[in-house]
N, C-alpha and C positions, 0 to 999 in steps of 0.2 A: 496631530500630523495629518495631511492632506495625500493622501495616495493621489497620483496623479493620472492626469488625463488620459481617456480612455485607452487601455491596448488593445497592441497590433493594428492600429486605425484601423480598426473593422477590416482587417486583415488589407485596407486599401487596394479595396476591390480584386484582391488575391491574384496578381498578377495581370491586371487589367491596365496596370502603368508602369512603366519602366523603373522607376523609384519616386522618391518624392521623400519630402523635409520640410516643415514647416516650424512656425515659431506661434504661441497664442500668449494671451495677454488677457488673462481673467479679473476681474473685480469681485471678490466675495463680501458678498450682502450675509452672510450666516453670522447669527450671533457671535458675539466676542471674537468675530475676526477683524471684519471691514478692511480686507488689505489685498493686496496688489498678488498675481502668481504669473511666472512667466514658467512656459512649459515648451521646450525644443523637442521635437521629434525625427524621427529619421524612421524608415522601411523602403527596404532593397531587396529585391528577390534576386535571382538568380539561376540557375538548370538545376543545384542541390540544395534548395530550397529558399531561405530567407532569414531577412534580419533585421531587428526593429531595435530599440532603443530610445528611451525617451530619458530630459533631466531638467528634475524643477527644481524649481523656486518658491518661496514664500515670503514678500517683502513685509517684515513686521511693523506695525507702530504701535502708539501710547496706548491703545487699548486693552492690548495684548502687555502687557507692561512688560515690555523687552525695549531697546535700543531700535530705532527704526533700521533699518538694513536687511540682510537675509538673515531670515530666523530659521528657515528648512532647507536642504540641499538634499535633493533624493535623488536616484535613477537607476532607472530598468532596462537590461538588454536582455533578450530574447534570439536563440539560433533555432529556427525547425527544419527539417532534414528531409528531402524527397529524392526518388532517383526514378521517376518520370512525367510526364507535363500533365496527363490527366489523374496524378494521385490527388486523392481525398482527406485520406489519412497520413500524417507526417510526424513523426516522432521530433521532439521538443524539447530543449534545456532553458533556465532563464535564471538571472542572478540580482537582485536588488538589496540596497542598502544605500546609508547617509545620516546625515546627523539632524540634530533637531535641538532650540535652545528654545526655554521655557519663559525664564524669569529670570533675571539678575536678580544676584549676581553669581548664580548658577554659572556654571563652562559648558559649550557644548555638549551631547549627550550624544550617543552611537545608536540609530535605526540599526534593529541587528539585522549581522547579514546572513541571507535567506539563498540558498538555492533549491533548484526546482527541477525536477526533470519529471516527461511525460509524453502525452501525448493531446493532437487537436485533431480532428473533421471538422471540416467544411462543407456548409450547403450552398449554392446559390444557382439565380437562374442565368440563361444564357448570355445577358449582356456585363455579370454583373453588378447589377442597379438592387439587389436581395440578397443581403449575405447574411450567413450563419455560421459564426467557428464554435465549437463546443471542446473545451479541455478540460484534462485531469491530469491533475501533477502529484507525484511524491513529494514535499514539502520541508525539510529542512533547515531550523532557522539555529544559528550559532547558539551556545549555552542557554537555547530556550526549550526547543522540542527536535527531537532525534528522527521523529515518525509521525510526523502533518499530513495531512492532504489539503489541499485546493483545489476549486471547481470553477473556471470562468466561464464564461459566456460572451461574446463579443456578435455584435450585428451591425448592418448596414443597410442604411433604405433610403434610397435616391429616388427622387419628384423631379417635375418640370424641368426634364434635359437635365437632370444633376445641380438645378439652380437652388436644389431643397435638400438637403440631406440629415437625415435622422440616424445618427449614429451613438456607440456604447458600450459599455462594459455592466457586470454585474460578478463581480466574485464571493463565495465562500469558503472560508478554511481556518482550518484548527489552529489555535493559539492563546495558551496561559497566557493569559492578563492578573494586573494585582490585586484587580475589585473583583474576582472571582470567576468570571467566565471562559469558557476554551473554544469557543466559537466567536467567529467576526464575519460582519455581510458588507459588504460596500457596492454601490449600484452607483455609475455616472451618466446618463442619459443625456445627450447632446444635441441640439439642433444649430443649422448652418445655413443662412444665406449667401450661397456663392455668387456673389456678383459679378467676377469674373476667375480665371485660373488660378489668380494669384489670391484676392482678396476674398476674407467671409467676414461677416459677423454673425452673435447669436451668443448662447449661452450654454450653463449645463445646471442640472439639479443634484447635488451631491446627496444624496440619502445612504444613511450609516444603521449599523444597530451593533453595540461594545465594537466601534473602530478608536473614538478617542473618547470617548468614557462609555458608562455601563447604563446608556437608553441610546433608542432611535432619535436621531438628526435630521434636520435637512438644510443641506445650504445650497440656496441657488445663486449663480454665477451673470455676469453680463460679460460679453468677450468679443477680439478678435481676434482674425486669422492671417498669417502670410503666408502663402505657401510657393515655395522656388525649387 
């Protein structure tokens, strides 16, 4: 399973845009994938605070010896809560789940569903162009664990007028897996050539440790971007 593209687009510049949507089109070069991911995002702020949401894809082929078509269907919504324009700290809920098929002639399988409540801070400087959200959640995942935590990291670093941007997530948190471990790391590191409003291209470096088995990954990406 692919946990998807980075959250809270680097908090998209934390109210530095009225909202924004885009859609990406990843190619993964990682072993035993080679396949297609579309990934929909949304983030909306608003006066009590904001709202993001993202939902992937995973187009399987032969490799993978599943049926070519969508092998993964995942997605994550996120509400955080403020009640004034220069808060830092904003209290946080977030819910994700989705299914995932392996191998025929298996039937789909249930991502179990996870909710999340907690809390994020934000650092950034005046235009911006340097962002830092830092979260900790109480973690919750259906008939798996009662009492998780999770720790994200999300940043932002715009170059050249925003023509550059280096954005990302890094999470850790607890979770029984069947080959033995209760910790998982996932880190998405992303870079963007914005060549105008609308379009980017670029890629991302997926590096894992027990996300979809029990060693360190890394799958790097080739991608674009539309954003409307």
């Amino acid at each position: 399973m692919k946990r998807i593209l980075f959250s809270l687009m680097a908090a998209m510049a934390f109210g530095a845009v009225v909202k924004a949507q885009n859609l990406q089109v990843h190619y993964d070069f990682g072993k035993e994938r080679k396949q297609i991911t579309t990934t929909l995002e949304m983030f909306k702020p608003d006066k009590y605070g904001s709202t993001f949401f993202f939902v992937d894809m995973d187009y399987s082929n032969d490799t993978r010896g599943v049926d070519n078509g969508v092998s993964l269907a995942y997605w994550e919504i996120a509400r955080s809560f403020k009640w004034n324009e220069s808060q830092k700290f904003e209290p946080r809920i977030e819910y994700n789940g989705g299914n995932l098929k392996l191998n025929d002639p298996l039937p789909f399988t249930i991502i179990e569903n996870a909710w999340l409540v907690g809390g994020q801070y934000t650092f950034n400087n005046a235009d911006f162009s340097r962002i830092l959200t830092l979260q900790a959640n109480y973690k919750y995942i259906k008939d798996k664990e009662d009492a998780a935590f999770q720790l994200t990291a999300v940043w932002g670093l715009h170059f050249m007028d925003r023509k550059l941007s280096l954005v990302g997530f890094a999470d850790f948190w607890k979770e029984e897996m069947f080959w033995g471990t209760d910790y998982r790391f996932l880190m998405e590191p992303q870079i963007w050539y914005n060549t105008c409003k609308n379009f980017s291209f670029g890629g991302e470096i997926e590096m894992s440790n027990n996300f979809v088995k029990d060693e360190f990954v890394v799958n790097p990406t080739l991608a674009v971007k539309w954003t409307f």
